[in-house]
DRENPADO-894917 format. One record per residue (C-alpha): y, z, x. Coordinates in Angstrom, 3 decimals. Example, Ala and Ser with C-alpha at 12.3 -4.5 7.8 and 13.67 -1.06 7.14 Angstrom:
     north        up      east
    -4.500     7.800    12.300
    -1.060     7.140    13.670
This chain:
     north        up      east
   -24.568   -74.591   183.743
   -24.731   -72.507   180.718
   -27.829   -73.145   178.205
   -28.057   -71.058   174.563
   -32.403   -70.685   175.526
   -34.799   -72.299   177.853
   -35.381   -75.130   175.503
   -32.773   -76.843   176.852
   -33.607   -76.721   180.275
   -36.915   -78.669   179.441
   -35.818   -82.671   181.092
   -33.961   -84.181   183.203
   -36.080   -83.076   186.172
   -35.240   -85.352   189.418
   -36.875   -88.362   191.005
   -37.190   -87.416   194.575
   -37.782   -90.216   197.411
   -40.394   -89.363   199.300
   -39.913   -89.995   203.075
   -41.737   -93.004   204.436
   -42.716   -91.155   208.151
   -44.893   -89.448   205.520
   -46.741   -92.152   203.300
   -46.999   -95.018   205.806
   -46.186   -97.839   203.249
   -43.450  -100.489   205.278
   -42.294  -102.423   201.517
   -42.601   -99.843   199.038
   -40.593   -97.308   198.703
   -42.278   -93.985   196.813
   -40.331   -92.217   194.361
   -42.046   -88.596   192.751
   -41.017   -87.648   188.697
   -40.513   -83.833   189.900
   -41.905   -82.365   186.468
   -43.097   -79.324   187.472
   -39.628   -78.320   187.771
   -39.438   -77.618   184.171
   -38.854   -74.239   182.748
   -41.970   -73.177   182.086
   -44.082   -75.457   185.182
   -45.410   -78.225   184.162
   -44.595   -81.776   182.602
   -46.456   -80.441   179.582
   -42.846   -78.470   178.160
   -41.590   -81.776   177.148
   -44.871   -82.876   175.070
   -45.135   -79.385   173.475
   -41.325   -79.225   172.524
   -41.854   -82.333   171.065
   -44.900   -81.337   168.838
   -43.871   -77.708   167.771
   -40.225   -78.553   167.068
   -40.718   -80.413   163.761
   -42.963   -77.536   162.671
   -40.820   -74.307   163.491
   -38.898   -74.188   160.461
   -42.387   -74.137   157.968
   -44.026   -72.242   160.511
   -41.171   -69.272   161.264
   -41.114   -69.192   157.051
   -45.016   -68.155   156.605
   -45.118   -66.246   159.920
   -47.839   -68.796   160.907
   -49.714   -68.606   164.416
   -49.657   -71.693   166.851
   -52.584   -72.988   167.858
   -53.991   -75.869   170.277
   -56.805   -76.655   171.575
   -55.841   -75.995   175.557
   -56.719   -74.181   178.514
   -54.065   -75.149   180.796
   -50.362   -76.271   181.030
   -50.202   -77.300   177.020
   -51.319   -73.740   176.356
   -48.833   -71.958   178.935
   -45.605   -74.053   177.420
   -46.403   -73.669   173.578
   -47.173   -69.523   174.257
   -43.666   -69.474   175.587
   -42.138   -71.643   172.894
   -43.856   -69.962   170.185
   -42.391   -66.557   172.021
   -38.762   -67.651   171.316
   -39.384   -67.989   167.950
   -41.745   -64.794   167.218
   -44.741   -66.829   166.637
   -48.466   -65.713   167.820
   -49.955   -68.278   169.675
   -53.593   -69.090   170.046
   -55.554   -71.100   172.675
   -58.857   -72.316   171.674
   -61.021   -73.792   174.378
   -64.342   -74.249   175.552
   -64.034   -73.220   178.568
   -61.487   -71.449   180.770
   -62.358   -73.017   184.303
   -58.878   -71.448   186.147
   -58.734   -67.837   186.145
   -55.444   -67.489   186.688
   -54.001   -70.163   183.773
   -56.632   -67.988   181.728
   -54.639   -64.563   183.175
   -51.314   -65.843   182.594
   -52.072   -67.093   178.757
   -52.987   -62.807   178.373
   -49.577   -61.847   180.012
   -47.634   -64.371   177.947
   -49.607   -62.818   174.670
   -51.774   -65.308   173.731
   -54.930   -65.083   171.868
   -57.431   -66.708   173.581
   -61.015   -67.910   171.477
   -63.681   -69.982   173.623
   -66.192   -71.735   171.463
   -69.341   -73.508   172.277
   -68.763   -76.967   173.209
   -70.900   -79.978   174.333
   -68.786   -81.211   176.889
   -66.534   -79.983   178.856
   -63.778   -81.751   177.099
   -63.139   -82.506   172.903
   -65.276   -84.999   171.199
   -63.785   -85.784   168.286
   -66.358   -88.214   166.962
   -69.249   -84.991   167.482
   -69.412   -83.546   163.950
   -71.574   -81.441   165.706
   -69.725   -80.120   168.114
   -68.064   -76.383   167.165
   -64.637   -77.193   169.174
   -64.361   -80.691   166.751
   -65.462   -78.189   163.705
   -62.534   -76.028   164.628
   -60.149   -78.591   165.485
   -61.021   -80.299   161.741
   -60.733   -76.902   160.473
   -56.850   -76.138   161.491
   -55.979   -79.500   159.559
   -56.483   -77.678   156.270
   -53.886   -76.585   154.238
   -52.807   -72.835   153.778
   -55.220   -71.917   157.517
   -52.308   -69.922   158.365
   -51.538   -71.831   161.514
   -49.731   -74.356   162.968
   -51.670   -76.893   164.890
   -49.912   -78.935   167.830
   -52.969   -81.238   168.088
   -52.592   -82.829   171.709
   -55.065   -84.845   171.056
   -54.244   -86.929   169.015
   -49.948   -86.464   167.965
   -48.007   -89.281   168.817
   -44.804   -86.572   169.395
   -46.727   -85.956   172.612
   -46.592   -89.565   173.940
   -42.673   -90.082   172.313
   -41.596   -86.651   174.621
   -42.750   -89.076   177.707
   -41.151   -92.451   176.317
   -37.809   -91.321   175.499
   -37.711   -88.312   177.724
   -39.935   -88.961   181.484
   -39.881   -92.463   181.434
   -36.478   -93.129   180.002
   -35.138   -90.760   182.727
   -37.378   -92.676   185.452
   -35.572   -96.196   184.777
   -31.630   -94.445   184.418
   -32.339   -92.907   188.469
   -33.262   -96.232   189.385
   -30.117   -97.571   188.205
   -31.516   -99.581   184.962
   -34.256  -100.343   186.721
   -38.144   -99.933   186.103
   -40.303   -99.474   189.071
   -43.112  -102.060   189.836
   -45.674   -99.761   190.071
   -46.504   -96.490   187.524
   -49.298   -94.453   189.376
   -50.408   -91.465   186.673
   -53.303   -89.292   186.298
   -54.944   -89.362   182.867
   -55.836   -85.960   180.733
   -54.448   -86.089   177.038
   -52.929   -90.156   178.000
   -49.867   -88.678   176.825
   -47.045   -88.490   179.374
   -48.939   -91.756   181.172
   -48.766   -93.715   177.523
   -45.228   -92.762   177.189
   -43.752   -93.704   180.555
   -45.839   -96.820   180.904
   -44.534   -97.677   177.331
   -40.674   -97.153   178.283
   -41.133   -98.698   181.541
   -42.505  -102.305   180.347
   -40.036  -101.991   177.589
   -37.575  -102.534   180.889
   -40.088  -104.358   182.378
   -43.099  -105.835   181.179
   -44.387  -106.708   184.737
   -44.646  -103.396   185.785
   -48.484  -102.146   187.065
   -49.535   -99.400   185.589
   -52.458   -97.836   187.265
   -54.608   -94.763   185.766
   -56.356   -92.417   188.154
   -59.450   -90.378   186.643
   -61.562   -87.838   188.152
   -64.382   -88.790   189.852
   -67.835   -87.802   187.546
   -69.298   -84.612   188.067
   -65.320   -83.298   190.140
   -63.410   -81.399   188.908
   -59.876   -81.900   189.091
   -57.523   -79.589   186.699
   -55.474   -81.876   184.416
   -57.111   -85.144   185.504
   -60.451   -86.001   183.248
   -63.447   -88.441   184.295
   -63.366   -91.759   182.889
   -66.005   -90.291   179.729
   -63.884   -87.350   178.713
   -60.603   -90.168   178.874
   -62.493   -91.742   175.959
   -63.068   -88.606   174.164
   -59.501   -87.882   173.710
   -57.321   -89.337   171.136
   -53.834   -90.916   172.396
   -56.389   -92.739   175.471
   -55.745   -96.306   175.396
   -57.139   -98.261   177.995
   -55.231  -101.396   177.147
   -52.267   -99.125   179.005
   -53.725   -99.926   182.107
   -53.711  -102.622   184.382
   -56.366  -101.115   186.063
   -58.429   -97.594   186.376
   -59.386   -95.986   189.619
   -61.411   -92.749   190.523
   -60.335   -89.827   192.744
   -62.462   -87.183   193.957
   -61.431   -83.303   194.275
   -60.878   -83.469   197.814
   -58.676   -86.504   197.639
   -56.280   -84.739   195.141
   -56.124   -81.351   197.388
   -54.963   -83.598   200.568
   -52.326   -84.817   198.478
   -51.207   -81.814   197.261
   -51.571   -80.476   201.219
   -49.447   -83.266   202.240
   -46.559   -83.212   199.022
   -46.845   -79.119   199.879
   -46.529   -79.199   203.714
   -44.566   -82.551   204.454
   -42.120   -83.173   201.173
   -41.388   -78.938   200.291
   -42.916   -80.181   197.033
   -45.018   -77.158   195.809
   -47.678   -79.305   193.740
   -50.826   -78.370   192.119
   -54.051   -80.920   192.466
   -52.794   -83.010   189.387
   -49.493   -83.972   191.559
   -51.909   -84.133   194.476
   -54.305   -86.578   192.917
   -51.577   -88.923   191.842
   -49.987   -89.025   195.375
   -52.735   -89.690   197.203
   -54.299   -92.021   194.801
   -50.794   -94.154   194.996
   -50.897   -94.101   198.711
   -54.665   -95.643   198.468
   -53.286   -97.834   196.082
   -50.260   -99.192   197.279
   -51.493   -99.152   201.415
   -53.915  -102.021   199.874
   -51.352  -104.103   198.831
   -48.430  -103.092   201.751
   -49.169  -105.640   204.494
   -48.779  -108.975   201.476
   -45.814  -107.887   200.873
   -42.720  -109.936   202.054
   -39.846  -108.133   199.606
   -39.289  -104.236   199.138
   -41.407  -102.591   195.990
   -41.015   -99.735   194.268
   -43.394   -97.281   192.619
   -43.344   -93.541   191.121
   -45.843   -91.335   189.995
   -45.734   -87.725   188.965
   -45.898   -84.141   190.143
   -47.185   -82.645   186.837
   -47.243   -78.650   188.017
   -46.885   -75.938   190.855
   -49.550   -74.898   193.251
   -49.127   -71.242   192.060
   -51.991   -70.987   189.586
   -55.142   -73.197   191.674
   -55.077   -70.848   193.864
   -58.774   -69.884   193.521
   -59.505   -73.519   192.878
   -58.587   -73.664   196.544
   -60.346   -71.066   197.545
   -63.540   -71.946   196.476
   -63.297   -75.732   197.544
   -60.973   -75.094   201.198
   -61.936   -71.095   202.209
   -60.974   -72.444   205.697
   -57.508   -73.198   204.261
   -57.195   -68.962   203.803
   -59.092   -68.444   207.354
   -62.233   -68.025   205.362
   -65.911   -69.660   206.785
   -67.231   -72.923   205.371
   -69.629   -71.379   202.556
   -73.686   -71.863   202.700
   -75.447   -74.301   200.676
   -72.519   -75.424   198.700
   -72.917   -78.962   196.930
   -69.499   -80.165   197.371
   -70.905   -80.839   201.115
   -73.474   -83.213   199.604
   -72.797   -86.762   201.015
   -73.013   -89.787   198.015
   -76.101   -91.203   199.218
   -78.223   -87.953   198.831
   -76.457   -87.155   195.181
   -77.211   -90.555   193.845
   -81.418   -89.639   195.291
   -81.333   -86.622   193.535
   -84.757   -85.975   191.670
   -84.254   -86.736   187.899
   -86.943   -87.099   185.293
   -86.423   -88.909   181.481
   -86.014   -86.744   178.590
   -89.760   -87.625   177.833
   -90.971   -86.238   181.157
   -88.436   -82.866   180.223
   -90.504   -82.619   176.922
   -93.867   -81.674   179.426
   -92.078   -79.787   181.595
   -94.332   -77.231   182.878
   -91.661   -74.778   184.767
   -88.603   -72.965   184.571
   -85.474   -74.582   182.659
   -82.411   -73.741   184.109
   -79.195   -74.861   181.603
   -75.848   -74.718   183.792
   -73.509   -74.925   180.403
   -71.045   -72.364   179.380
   -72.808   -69.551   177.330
   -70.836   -70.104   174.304
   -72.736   -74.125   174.307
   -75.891   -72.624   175.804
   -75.525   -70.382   172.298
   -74.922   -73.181   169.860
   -77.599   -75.415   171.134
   -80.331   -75.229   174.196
   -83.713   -76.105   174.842
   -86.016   -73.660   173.520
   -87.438   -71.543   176.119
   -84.733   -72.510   178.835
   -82.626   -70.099   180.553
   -78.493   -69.917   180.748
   -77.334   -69.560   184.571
   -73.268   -70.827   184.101
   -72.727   -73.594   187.150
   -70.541   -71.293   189.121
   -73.133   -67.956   188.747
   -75.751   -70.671   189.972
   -73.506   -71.739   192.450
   -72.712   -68.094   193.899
   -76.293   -67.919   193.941
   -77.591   -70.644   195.913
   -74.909   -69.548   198.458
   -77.181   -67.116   199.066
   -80.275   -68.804   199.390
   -83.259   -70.161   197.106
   -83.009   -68.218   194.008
   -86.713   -68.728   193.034
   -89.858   -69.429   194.614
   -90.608   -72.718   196.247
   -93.678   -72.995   194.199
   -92.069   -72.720   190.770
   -90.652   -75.963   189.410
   -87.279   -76.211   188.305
   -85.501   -78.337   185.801
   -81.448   -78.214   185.802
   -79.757   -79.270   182.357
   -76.048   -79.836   182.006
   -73.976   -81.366   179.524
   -74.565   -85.399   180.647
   -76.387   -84.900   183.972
   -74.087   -84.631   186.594
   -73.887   -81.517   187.495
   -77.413   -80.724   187.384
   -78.051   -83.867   189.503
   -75.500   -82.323   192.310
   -77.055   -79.323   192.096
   -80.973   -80.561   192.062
   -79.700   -82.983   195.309
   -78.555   -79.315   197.101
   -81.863   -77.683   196.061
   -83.930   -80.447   197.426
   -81.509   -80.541   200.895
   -82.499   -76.907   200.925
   -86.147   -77.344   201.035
   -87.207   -76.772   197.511
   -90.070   -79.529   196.760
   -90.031   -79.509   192.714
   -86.150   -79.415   191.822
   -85.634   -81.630   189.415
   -82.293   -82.892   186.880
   -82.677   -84.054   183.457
   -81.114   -87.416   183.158
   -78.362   -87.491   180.617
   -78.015   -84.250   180.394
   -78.060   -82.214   176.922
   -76.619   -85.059   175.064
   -79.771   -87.246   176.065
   -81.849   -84.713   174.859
   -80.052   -84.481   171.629
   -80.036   -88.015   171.327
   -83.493   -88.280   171.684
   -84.142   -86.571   168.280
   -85.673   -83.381   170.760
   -85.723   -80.240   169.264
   -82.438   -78.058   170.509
   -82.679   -74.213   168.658
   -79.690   -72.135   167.974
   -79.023   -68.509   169.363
């Protein structure tokens, strides 16, 4: 095979069977879309081919920089692609939660620029927010750059309809599958193959997998940041279903270990929740099914992720104190008060956002402890007195909930979360003060 650049390369990836001895199911048989055989990783080279190509020429003419709004696999693919060209590219993010996707944008060359945010993901409807500011402000003419905008260009949903999906239905001989299992993050590879599919097919299930609130699950958003982002459409979906962290790491344990399949959690998330899935509808059938979902990237860059979550995986002790040990029942008791209640609050706040938020909008007199400084922290012990009340703040109260749930498990009497978080607060009409 001889290729004039890497471009070409990007497709055409294979649909691998994956062994039954493995997944259990007796009628279905389980096919995985092996993206993250790309050229560059991930299933995210076909949506960012798709996006930059009709701007190159303009772009290449001004000697404009490429920009989008990404801190993972979009970001990796559109640094090498503006590369071949000679373009700068530039990430901008609100947080860089992978340390190595956030080392490897450096040694491709990109420019990395974190600004506040509320959430953890885009909100394009916060006129507030600095990340929708920024994204607003690349729209304008003359900014000198080039923006790909993920969010919300229908390019990135095309690259999966006549590209992923497309190729799905040719390896199945003309056929679509009756089941389309996908993890949602920008909706745009799931839109696109759903769409091809029921253009075969219009009976085909397509089921959307979200994190579960409060996880966090690289490439795979909770069912609130899914409605923050553009392309979502929910009508896509026959139905929506949650899985947690540690579901999507036993997946990608089990596509890693059993099926030489070297997946990141994404790919993990999606195989386990088809297994849950389809094992609930295995034993009705009477005639053989078939169903796909997709391994979006390699295993290669989560390696911390795993770390922190699995040290026993790397012959490391189980860690003290560490929330992700927190059963349901005891995260769902955790002591919250009303923002109200917050207003009187006679202790110590504690805000777990990133600094850059913490910076653009916090409650005056609180303190900024990031989640995972807090986190390294309570591995240690109590951090503070027993006697000095504590209010956690996050952006929608999640977090802080987990978090005031491990503090009370640990013996700490006035832990408390503050129930919707930030955006409560704000909501509220309570004063937040700029740093």
């Amino acid at each position: 095979m001889r290729l004039d650049d890497m471009t070409e390369a990007i497709g055409n990836t294979p649909l691998v069977r994956v062994d039954p001895a493995v997944h259990g199911l007796r009628h279905i048989d389980l096919y995985a879309k092996m993206e993250l055989l790309n050229p560059f990783g991930s299933l995210k080279d076909r949506a960012a081919l798709a996006m930059l190509r009709p701007l190159l020429d303009g772009a290449v003419r001004r000697g404009d920089t490429v920009v989008e709004l990404s801190s993972g696999n979009t970001a990796k693919a559109l640094a090498m692609l503006a590369g071949l060209h000679g373009l700068p590219f530039k990430s901008i993010t609100n947080r860089m939660k992978v340390p190595e996707v956030k080392d490897l944008l450096l040694l491709l060359g990109a420019e990395i620029e974190e600004l506040p945010g509320q959430a953890e993901c885009l909100d394009p409807a916060d006129t507030e927010d600095p990340l929708t500011r920024m994204h607003q402000a690349l729209a304008a003419d003359g900014s000198g750059y080039v923006h790909t905008d993920q969010y919300f260009n229908d390019n990135n949903i095309e690259a999966h309809f006549a590209g992923t999906g497309a190729e799905i239905v040719k390896d199945l001989d003309g056929r679509a599958p009756d089941y389309f299992i996908a993890c949602v993050g920008t909706a745009g590879s799931s839109t696109g193959v759903a769409r091809a599919l029921r253009q075969h097919d219009p009976d085909v299930r397509v089921i959307g997998l979200v994190a579960r609130k409060s996880d966090f699950i690289p490439g795979i958003r909770t069912i609130d940041e899914v409605h923050e982002v553009g392309l979502f459409d929910p009508d896509v979906y026959d139905r929506l279903e949650t899985i947690s962290a540690d579901e999507a790491i036993d997946g990608m344990l089990t596509l890693i270990r059993r099926c030489g399949t070297p997946a990141g959690p994404t790919g993990g998330g999606a195989y386990q929740g088809a297994v849950r899935h389809l094992r609930a509808l295995d034993s009705s059938l009477t005639e053989r099914r078939t169903a796909v979902f997709i391994v979006c990237d390699r295993m290669e860059s989560y390696l911390s992720y795993l770390r922190e979550r699995r040290p026993a995986l790397f012959g490391r002790p189980a860690r003290r104190n560490d929330h992700r040990s927190l059963s349901a029942a005891e995260v769902a008791a955790a002591p919250a008060i009303d923002v109200p209640e917050a207003q009187r609050w006679p202790g110590l706040v504690v805000d777990l956002r990133s600094p850059y938020a913490f910076q653009a909008q916090h409650i005056a007199g609180s303190i900024n402890i990031v989640d995972e400084v807090f986190d390294e922290l309570l591995h240690g012990g109590l951090p503070f007195s027993q006697r000095q009340p504590v209010l956690l703040v996050c952006p929608v109260g999640e977090k802080s909930a987990r978090y005031a749930a491990l503090l009370t498990r640990m013996g700490h009497p006035y832990a408390r979360s503050l129930a919707g978080g930030v955006i409560a607060w704000r909501d509220a009409g309570a004063t937040l003060v700029r740093d």
